[in-house]
N, CA, C and O of each residue as an XYZ file, in Angstrom:
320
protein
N      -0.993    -14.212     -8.030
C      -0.538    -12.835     -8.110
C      -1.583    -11.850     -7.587
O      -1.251    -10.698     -7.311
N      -3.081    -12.365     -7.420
C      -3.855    -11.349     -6.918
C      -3.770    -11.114     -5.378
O      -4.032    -10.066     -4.787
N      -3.452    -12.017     -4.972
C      -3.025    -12.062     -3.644
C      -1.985    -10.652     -3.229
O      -2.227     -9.653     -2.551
N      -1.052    -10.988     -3.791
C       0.060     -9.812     -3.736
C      -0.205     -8.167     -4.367
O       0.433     -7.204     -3.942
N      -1.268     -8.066     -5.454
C      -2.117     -6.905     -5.867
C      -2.832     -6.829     -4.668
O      -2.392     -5.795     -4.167
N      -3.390     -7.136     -4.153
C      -4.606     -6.925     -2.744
C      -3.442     -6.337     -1.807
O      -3.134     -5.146     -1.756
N      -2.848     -7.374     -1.075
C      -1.656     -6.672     -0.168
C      -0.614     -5.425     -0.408
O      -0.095     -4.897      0.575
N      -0.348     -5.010     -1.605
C       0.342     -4.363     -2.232
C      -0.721     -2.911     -1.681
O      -0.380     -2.026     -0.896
N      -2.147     -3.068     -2.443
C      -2.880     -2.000     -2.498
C      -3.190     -1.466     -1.276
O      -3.218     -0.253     -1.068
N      -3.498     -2.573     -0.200
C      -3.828     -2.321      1.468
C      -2.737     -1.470      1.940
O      -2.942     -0.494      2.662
N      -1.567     -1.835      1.534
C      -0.184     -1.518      2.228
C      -0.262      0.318      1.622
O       0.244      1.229      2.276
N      -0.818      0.483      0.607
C      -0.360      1.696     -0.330
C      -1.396      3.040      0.280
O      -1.166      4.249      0.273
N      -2.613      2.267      0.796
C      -3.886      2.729      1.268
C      -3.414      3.214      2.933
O      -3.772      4.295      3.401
N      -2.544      2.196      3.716
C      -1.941      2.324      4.801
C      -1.222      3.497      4.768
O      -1.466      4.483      5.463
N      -0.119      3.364      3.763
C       0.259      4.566      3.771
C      -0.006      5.786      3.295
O       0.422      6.721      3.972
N      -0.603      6.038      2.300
C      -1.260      7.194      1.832
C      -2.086      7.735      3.525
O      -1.655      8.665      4.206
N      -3.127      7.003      3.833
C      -3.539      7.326      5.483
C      -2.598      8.081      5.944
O      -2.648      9.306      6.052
N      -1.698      7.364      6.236
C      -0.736      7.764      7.009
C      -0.484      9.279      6.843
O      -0.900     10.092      7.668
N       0.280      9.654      5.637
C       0.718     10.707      5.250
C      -0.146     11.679      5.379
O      -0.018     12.767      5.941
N      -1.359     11.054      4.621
C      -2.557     12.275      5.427
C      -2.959     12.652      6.247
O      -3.791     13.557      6.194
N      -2.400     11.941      7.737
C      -2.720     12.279      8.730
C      -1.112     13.438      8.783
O      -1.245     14.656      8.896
N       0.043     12.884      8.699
C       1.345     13.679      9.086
C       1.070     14.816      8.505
O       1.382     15.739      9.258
N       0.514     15.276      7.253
C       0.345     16.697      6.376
C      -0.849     17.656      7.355
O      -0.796     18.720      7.973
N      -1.905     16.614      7.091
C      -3.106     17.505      8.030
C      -2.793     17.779      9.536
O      -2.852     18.869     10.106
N      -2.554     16.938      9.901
C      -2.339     17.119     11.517
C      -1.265     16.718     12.255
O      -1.340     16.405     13.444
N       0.123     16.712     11.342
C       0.824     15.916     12.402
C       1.173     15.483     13.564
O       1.593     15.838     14.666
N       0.552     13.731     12.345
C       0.284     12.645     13.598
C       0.624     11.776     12.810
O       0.037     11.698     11.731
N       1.863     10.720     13.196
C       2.134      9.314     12.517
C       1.350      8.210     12.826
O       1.623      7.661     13.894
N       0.616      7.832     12.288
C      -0.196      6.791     12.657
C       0.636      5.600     12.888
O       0.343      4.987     13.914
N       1.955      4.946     11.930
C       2.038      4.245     12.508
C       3.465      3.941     13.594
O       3.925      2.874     14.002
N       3.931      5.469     13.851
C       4.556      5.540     14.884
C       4.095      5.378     15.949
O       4.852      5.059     16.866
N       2.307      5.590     16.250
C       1.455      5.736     17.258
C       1.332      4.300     17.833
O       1.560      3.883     18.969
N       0.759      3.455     16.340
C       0.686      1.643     17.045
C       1.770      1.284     17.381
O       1.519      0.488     18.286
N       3.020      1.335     17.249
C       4.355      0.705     17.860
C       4.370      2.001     19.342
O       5.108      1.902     20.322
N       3.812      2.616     19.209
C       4.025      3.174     20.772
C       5.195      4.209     21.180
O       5.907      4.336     22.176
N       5.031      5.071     19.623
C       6.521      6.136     19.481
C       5.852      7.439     19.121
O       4.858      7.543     18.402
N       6.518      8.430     19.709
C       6.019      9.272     19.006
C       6.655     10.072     17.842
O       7.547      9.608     17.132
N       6.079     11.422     17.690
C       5.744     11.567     15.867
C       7.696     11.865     15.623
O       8.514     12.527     16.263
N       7.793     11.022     14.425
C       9.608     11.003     14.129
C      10.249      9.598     14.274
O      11.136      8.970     13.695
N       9.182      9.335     15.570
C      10.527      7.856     15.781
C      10.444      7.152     14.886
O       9.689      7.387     13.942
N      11.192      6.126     14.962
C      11.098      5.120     14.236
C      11.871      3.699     15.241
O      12.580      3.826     16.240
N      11.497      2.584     14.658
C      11.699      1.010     15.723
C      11.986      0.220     14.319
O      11.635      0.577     13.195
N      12.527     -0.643     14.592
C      12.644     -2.029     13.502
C      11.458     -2.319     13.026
O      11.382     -2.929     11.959
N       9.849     -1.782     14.006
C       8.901     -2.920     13.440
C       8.326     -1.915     12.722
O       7.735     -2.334     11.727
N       8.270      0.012     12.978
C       7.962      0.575     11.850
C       8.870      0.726     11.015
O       8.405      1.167      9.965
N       9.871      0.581     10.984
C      11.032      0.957      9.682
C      10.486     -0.340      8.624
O      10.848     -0.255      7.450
N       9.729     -1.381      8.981
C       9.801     -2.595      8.153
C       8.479     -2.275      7.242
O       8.399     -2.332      6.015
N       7.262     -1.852      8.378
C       5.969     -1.311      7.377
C       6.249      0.100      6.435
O       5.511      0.351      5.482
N       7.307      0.920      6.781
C       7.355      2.272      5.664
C       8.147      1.338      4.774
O       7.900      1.406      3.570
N       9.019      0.517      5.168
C       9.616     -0.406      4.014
C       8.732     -1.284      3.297
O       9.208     -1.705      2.243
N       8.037     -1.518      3.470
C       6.913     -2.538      2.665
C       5.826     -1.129      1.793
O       5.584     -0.943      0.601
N       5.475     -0.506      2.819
C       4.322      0.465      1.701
C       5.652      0.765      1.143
O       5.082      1.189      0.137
N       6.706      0.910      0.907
C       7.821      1.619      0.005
C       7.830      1.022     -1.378
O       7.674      1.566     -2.472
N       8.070     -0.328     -1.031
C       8.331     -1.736     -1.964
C       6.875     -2.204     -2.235
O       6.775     -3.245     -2.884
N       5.714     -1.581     -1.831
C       4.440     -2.029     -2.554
C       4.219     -0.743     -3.555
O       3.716     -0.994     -4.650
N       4.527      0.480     -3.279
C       4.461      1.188     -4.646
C       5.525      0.839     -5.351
O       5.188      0.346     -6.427
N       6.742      0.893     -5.183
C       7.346     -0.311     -6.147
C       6.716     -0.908     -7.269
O       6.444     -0.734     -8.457
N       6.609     -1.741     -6.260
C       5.396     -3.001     -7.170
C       4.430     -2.281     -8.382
O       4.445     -2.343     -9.612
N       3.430     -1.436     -7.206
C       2.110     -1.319     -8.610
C       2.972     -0.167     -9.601
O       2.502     -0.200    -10.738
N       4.063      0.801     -9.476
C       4.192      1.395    -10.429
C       5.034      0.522    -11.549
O       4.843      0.746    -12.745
N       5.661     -0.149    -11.258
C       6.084     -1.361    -12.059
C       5.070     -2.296    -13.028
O       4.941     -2.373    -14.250
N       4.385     -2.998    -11.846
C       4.052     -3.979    -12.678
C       1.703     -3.262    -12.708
O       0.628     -3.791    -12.420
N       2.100     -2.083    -13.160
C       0.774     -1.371    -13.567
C      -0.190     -2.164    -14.404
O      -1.248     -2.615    -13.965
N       0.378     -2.349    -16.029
C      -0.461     -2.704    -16.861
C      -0.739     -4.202    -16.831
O      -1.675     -4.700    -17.456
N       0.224     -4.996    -15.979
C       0.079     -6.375    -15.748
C      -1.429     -6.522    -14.772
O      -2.410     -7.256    -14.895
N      -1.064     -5.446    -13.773
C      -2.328     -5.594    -12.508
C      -3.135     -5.438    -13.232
O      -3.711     -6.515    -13.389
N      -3.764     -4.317    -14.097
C      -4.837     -4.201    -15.206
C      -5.061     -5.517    -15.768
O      -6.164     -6.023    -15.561
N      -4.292     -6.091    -16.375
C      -4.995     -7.169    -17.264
C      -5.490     -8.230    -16.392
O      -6.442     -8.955    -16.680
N      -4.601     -8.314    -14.987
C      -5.221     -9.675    -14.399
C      -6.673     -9.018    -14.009
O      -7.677     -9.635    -14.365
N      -6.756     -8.307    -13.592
C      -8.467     -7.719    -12.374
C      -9.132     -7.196    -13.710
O     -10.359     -7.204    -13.615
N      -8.818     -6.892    -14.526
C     -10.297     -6.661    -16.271
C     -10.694     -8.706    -16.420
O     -11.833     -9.169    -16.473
N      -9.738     -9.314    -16.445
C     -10.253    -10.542    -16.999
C     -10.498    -10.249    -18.439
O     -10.501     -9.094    -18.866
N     -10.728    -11.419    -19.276
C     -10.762    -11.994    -20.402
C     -11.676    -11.324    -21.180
O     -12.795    -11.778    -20.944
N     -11.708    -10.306    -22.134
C     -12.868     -9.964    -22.901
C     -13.775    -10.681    -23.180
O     -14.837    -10.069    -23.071
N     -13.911    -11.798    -23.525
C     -14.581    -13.062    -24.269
C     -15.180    -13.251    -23.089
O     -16.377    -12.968    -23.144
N     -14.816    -13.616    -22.051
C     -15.173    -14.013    -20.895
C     -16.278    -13.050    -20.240
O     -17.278    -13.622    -19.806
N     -16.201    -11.371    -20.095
C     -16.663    -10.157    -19.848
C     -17.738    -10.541    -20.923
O     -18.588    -11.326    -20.502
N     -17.862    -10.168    -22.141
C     -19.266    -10.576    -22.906
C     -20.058    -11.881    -22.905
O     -21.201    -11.964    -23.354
N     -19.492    -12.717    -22.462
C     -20.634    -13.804    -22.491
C     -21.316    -13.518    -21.361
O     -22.387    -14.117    -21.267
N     -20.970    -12.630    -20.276
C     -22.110    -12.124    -18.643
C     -23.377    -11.643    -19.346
O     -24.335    -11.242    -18.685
């Protein structure tokens, strides 16, 4: 599952970027790598705003779960 917390967070980081670039300066970043400009949209960006979509999904969902896996084991934390 940490696997999918890591990708989840990259994807969330992707897009947050993103948006900060469209607010400050509009500029879609990742309308830019598929080779569109600012508005378009293609199958291969409709799939990444669909994934950062479905990765906040994820962490607002499963929040306190991600917490417990990345704290680790109290017992475990005091014997360091």
């Amino acid at each position: 599952m940490k696997k999918i917390d890591v990708i989840a967070a990259v994807l969330l980081v992707i897009g947050g970027l993103n948006w900060a670039l469209v607010g400050a300066a509009r500029f879609d970043l990742v309308a830019t790598i598929f080779g569109m400009r600012f508005g378009e949209t293609s199958a291969l960006s409709s799939i990444v705003y669909l994934l950062v979509g479905l990765s906040a999904i994820y962490q607002a969902v499963s929040w306190k779960g991600i917490q417990r896996r990345w704290s680790g084991s109290p017992a475990v934390a005091r014997a360091r």
